[in-house]
C-alpha positions in Angstrom: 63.7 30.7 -26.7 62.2 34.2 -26.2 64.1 36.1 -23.3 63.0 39.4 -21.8 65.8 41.1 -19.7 64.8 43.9 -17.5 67.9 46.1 -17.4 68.4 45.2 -20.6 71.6 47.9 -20.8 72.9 46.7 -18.0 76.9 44.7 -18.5 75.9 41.3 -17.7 72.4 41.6 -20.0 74.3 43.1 -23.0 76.9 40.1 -22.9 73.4 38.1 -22.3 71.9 39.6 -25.4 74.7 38.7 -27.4 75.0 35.4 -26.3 71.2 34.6 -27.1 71.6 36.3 -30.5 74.6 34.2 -31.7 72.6 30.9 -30.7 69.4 32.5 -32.3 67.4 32.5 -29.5 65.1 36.0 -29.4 66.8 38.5 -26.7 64.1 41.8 -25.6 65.9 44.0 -23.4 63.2 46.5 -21.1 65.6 50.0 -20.6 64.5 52.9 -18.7 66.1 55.5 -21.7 65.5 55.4 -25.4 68.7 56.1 -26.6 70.3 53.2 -25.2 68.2 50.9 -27.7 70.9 51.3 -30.5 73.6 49.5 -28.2 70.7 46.7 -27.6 70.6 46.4 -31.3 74.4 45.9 -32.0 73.9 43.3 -29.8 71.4 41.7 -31.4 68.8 43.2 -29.4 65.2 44.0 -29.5 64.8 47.1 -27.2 61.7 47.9 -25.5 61.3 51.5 -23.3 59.9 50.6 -19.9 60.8 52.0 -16.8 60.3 49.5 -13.8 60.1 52.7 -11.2 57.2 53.4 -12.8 55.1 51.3 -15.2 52.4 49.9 -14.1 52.0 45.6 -13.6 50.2 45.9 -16.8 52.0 47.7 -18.5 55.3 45.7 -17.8 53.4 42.3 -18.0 52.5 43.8 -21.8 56.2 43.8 -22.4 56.8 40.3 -21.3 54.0 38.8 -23.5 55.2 35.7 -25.5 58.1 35.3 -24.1 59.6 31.8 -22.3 62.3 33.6 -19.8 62.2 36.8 -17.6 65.5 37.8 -16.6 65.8 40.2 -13.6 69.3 42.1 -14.5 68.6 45.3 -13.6 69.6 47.8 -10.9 69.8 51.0 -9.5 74.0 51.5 -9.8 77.0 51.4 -7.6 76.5 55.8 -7.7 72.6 55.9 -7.0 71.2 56.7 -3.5 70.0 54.8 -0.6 66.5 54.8 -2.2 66.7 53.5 -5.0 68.1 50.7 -4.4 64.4 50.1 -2.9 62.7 51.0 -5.3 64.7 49.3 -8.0 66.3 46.8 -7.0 63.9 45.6 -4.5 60.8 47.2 -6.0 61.4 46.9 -9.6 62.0 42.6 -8.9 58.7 42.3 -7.3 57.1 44.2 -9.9 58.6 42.1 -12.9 57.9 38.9 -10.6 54.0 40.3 -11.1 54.4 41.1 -14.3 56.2 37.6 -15.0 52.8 35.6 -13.4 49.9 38.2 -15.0 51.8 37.4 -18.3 51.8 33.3 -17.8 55.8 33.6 -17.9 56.8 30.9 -15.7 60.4 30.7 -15.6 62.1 33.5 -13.9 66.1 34.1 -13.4 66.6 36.4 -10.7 70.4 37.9 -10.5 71.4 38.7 -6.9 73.8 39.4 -4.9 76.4 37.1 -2.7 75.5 38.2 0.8 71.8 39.5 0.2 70.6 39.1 3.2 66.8 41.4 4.3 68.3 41.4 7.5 72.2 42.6 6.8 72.9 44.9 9.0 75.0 48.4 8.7 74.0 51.7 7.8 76.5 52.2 4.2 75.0 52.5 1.2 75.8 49.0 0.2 74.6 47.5 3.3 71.2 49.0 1.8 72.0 47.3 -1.3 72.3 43.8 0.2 69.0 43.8 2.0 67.5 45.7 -1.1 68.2 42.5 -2.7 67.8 40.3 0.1 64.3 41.5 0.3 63.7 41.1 -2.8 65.2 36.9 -2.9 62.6 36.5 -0.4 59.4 38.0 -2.4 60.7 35.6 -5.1 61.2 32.7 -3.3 57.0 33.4 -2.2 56.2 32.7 -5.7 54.2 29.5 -6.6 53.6 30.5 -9.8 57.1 30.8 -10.7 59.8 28.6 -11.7 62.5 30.8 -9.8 66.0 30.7 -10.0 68.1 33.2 -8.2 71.5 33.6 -8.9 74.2 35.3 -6.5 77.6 36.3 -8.4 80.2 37.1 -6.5 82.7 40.2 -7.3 82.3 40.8 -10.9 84.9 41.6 -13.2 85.4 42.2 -17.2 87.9 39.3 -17.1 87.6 37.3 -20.4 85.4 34.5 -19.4 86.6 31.1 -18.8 83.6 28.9 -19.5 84.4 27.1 -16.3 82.8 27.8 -13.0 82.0 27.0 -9.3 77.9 26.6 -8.7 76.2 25.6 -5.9 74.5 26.9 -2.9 77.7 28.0 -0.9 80.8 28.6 -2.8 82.5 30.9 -0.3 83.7 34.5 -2.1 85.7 34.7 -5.1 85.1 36.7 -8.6 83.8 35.4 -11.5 83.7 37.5 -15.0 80.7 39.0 -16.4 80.9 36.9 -19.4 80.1 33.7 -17.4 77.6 35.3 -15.5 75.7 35.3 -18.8 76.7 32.2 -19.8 75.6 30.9 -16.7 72.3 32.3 -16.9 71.6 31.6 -20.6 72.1 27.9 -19.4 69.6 28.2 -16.1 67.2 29.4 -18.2 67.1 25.8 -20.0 67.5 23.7 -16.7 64.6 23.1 -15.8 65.5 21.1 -12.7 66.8 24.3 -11.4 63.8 26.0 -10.4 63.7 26.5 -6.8 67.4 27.2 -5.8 68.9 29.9 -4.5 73.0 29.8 -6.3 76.1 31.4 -5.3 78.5 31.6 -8.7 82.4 32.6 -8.6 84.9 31.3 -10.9 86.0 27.7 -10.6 86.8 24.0 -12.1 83.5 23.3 -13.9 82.2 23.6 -17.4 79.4 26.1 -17.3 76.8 23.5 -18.7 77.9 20.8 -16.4 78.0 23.1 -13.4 74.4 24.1 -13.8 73.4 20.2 -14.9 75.0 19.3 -11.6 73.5 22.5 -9.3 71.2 21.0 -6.7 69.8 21.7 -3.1 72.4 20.3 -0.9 
């Protein structure tokens, strides 16, 4: 399996990349600065430069050729502004989503937020954030060319992972380490018969593989 992470410096894609390197599946991580590509390659990494606030469709679909997943991870950060968090973590998921269909790449893990919503309301910078990615769940969920799965972690920590989570369309709020988070996403990308939801993930009972074997639309 050939993965393409955009945010591929991000802490849930570096856990990702790792994860798909010790099973020998391809990991290409798209980062916005060079210098980060040596932590991409300690993880097993192939880094590729390309800046979602401004490549073109093309240019981004270029990056994605070949591959079987696309992995939105990326994001504008907890200390960036208001706008950005339009035009990258709104913006920069549409774009991939383009890039995904120009380059044939079907399947297409998107990871949220809990509590996206494109019509939260509140003026804070994370209420921006949440309909940022709200906004964005909904130009996925458009797609008919892609085999979508969006995924909505709640409060993540650095916790050792656990292996063993809760996965369904409401969970309620909880945490859930970053290490499952990747876990959980290297095993939606092989499930097929999870195209179409929309997930909320915390921590919980289930073995990771069973828990995304069992996810369905309620």
């Amino acid at each position: 399996m050939r993965m393409v992470i955009a945010g591929g410096h991000g802490q849930i894609a570096l856990r990702l990349e790792r994860l798909l390197a010790g099973r020998r599946d391809e990991a290409v991580g798209l980062i916005r600065n060079p210098e980060q590509a040596g932590d991409l390659e300690l993880a097993g990494a192939r880094a590729v430069v390309c800046d979602l606030e401004s490549a073109t469709v093309d240019e981004v679909a270029q990056a994605l050729a070949g591959a079987d997943v696309a992995v939105f991870a990326a994001g504008a950060g907890p200390d960036s502004g208001r706008d950005r968090k339009d035009t990258m973590d709104r913006d920069g998921a549409v774009l991939l989503a383009d890039a995904a269909e120009r380059a044939g790449v079907r399947r297409f893990l998107m990871v949220s937020s809990m509590g996206a919503d494109a019509a939260h309301e509140g003026d804070e910078v994370f209420d921006v954030y949440l309909r940022a990615k709200g906004a964005a769940d909904d130009a996925i969920r458009a797609r008919t060319g892609l085999d979508w799965t969006i995924l909505r972690p709640g409060r993540l920590t650095d916790a050792p992972g656990t292996g063993e989570v809760a996965l369904s369309t409401s969970t309620g709020y909880g945490e859930v380490p970053r290490d499952d988070v990747a876990a959980v996403l290297h095993a939606l990308a092989q499930s097929p018969a999870s195209a179409g939801l929309t997930l909320e993930l915390i921590s919980g009972p289930t073995p990771v593989d069973t828990a995304v074997r069992l996810a369905k639309t309620p």
